[in-house]
C-alpha positions as CSV (number, residue, x, y, z in Angstrom):
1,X,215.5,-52.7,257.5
2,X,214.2,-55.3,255.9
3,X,210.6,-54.2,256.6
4,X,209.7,-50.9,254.5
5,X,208.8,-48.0,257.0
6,X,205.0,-48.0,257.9
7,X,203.6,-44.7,256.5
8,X,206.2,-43.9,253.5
9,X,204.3,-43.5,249.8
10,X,205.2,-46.6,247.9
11,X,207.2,-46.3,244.6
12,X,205.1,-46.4,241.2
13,X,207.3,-47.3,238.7
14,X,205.8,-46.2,235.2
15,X,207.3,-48.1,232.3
16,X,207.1,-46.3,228.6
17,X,204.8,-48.6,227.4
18,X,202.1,-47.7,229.8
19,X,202.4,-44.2,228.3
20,X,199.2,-43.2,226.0
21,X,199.8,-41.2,223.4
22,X,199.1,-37.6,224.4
23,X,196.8,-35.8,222.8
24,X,197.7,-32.8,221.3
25,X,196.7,-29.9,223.0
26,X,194.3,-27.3,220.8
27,X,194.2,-23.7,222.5
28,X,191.3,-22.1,221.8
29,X,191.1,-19.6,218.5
30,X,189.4,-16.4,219.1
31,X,186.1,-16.2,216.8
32,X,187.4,-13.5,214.2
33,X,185.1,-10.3,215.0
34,X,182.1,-10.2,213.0
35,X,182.0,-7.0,210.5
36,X,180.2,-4.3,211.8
37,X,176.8,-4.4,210.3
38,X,177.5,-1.7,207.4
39,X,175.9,1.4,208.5
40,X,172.6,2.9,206.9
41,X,174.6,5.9,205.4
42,X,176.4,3.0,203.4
43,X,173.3,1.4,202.0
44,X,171.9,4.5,200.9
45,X,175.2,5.1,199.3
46,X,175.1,2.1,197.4
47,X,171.7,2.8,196.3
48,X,172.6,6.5,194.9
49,X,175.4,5.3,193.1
50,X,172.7,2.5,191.7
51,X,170.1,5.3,191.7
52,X,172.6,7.5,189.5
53,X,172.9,4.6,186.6
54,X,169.2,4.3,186.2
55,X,169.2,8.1,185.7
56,X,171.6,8.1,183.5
57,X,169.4,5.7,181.3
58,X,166.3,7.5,181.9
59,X,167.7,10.7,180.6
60,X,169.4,9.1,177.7
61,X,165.6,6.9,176.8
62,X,163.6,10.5,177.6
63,X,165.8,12.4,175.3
64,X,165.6,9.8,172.6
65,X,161.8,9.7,173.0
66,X,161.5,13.5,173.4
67,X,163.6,14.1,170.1
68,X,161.9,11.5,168.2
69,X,158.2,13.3,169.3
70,X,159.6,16.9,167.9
71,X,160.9,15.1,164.8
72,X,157.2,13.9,163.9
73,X,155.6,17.4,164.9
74,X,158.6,19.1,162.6
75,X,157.1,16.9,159.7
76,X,153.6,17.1,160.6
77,X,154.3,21.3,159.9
78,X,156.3,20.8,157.1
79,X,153.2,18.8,155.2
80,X,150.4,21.0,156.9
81,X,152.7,24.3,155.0
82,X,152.9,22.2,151.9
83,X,149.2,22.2,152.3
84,X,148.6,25.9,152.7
85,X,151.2,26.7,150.0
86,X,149.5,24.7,147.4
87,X,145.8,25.3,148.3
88,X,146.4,28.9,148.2
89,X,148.4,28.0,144.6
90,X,145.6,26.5,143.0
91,X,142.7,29.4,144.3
92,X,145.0,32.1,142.7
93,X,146.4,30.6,139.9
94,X,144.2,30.1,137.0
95,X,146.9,28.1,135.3
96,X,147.1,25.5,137.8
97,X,145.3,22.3,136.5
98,X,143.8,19.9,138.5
99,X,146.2,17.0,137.1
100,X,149.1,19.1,138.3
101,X,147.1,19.7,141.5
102,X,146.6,15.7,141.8
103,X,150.2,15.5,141.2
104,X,151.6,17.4,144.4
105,X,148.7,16.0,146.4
106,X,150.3,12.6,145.7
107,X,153.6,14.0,146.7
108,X,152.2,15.0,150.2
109,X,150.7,11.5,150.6
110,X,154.1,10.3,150.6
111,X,155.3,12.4,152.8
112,X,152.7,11.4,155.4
113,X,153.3,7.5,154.5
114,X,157.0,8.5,155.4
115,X,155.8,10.7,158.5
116,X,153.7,7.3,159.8
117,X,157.1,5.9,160.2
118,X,158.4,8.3,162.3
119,X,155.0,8.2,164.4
120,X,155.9,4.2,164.8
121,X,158.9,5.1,165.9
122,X,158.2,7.5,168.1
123,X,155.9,5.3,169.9
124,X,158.3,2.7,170.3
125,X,160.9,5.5,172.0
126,X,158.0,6.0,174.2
127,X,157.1,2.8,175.3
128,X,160.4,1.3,176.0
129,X,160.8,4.4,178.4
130,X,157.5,3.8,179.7
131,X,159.0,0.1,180.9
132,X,161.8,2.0,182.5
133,X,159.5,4.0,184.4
134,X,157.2,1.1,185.3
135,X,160.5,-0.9,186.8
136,X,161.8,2.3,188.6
137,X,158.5,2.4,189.9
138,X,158.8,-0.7,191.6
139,X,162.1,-1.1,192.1
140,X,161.5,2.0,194.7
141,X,157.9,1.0,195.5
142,X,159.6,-2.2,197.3
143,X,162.0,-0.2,199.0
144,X,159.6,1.9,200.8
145,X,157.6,-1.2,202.0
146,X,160.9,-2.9,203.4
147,X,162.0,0.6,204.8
148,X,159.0,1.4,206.2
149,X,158.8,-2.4,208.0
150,X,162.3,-1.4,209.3
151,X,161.1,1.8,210.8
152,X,157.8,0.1,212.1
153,X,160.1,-2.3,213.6
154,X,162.4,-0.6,215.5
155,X,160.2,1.7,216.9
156,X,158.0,-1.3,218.0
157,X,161.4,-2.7,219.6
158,X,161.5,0.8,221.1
159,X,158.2,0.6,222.9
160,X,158.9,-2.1,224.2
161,X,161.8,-0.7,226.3
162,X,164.7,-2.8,223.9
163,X,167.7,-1.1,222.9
164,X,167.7,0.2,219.4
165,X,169.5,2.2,216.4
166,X,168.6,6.1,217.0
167,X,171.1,6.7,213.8
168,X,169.4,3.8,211.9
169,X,166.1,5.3,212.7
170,X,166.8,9.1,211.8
171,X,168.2,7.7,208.4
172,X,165.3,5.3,208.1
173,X,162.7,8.9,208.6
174,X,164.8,10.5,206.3
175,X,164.8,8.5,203.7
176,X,161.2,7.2,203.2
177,X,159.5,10.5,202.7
178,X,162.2,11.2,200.0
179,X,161.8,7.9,198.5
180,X,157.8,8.3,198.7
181,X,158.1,11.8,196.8
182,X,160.2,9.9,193.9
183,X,157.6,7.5,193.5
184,X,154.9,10.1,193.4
185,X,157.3,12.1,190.6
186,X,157.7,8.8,188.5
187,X,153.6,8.3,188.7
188,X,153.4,11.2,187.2
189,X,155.6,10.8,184.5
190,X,154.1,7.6,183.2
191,X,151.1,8.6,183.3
192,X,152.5,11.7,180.8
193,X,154.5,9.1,178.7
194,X,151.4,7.3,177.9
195,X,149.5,10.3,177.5
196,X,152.4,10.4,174.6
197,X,152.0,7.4,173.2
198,X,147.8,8.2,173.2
199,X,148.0,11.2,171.1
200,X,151.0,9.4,168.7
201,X,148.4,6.9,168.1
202,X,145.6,9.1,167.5
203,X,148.2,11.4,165.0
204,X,148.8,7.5,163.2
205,X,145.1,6.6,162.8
206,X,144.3,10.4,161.4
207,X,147.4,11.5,160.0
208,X,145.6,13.7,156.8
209,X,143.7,15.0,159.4
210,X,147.3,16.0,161.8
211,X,148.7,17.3,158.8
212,X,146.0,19.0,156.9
213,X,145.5,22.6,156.8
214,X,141.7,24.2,157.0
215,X,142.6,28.3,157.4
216,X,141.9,28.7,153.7
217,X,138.9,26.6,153.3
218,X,136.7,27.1,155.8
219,X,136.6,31.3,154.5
220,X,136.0,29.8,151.1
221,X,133.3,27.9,152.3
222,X,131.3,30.8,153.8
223,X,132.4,32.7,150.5
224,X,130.3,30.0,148.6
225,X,127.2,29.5,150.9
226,X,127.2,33.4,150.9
227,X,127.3,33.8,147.3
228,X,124.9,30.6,146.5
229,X,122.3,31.4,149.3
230,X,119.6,33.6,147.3
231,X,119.1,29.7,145.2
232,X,118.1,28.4,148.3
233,X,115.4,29.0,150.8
234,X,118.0,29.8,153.7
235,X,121.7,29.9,155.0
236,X,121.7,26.6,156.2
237,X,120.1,25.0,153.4
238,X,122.9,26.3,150.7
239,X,125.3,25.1,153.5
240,X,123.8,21.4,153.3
241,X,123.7,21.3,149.7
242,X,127.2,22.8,148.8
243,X,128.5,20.4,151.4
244,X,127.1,17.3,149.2
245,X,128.5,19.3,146.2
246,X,131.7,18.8,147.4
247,X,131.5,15.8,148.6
248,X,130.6,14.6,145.0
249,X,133.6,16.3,143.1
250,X,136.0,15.1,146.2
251,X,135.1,11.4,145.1
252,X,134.8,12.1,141.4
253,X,138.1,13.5,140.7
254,X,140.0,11.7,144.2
255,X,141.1,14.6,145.5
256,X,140.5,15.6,149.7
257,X,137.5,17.9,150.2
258,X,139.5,21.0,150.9
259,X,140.6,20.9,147.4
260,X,137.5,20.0,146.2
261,X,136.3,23.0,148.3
262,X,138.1,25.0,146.1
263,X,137.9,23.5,142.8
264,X,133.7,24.5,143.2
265,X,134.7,28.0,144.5
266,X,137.1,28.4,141.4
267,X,134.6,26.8,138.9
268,X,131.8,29.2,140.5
269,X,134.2,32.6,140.0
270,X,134.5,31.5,136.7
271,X,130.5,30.8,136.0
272,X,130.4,34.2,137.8
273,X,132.2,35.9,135.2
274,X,130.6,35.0,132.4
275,X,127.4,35.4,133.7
């Protein structure tokens, strides 16, 4: 046997050092499932909740501006019945002089130096909430654009045949037209907030004319042209003059031309009564 039989496999003899390191063997991880893509009933959640804090400062910067606007119209009244208190004071009482008269005047004047402080502050109220409005505004301005793109998108994709959202969709309809009325509801409360702040700074600029009162004077005018008018060659005329009357006493003694109004119409009873 000294030949080895024809056909048999030879013998491979593998020694340990013609071993290579085996590598070790990495079985495949399964990709962790991607999160569902939150659903449109969760975004719109999270944007009420949002929705809910910005009302929340809203109300609490309209009620501060609202209550600072009645405060100023509760002193505007309480100067304009100071007024009609001491105008009809000084036309009935004979013993009220026209230092005393200057006196209280002065008094009111520092009431409406006061009341311009409110006014300021008012305003302010009313423009910070204004800049709440404005950024509302378009804080919700750009979610209608990107909404509406989202709509215009999928139905595009749903011309075309491709498979889309119907839930995303139905919310997407929903939502815009509601979000398109808000918008239209803040436009029109800006444009009343800076109607507010208009007439504040119209009450600032003329605030003896907010807080004057002209009930009285305007009957005592008539009384005067009336009882003047045969001196002059008509109506109008006596009205013309008297008016530059007044106008000279108003400067000469530094009192407001109501007063003055009356000071001629008390000076004339009196000329009256003599006569």
């Amino acid at each position: 046997m000294g030949e080895e039989v024809r056909g048999m496999p030879k013998r491979i003899i593998i020694k340990d050092s013609d071993l290579e390191e085996a590598e070790p063997v990495i079985e495949p991880v399964e990709e962790a499932e991607k999160p569902a893509e939150a659903p449109i009933e969760a975004e719109i959640e999270e944007a009420e909740i949002a929705e809910r804090k910005e009302d929340v400062m809203l109300e609490k910067a309209i009620a501060d501006a609202d209550a600072a606007y009645e405060l100023v119209l509760g002193k505007i009244d309480e100067i304009r019945v100071r007024e009609e208190v001491t105008q009809k004071k000084f036309l009935d009482d004979p013993g009220m002089s026209l230092a005393i008269l200057k006196k209280l005047i002065q008094r009111w004047d520092s009431m409406r130096e006061e009341l311009t402080r409110y006014i300021d502050d008012a305003i302010e109220r009313y423009r910070k909430l204004a800049e709440l409005l404005e950024e509302r505004f378009s804080s919700i301005e750009e979610e209608v654009y990107f909404n509406q793109v989202e709509l215009d998108t999928i139905m595009q994709l749903e011309s075309q045949g491709k498979p889309i959202s119907v839930s995303k969709k139905e919310e997407l309809e929903r939502l815009i037209p509601r979000l398109r009325e808000e918008l239209a509801q803040l436009d029109k409360k800006i444009k009343e907030v800076n109607g507010r702040i208009e007439e504040l700074r119209r009450m600032r600029e003329n605030v003896y004319e907010a807080t004057s009162y002209k009930g009285l004077v305007d009957n005592i005018f008539t009384q005067i042209v009336n009882s003047l008018q045969t001196k002059y060659e008509s109506p109008e005329d006596a009205a013309v003059k008297i008016r530059s009357q007044v106008e000279i006493i108003a400067q000469r003694e530094g009192i407001p031309r109501e007063y003055a109004t009356l000071y001629l119409w008390k000076r004339l009873k009196g000329q009256l009564k003599t006569g």
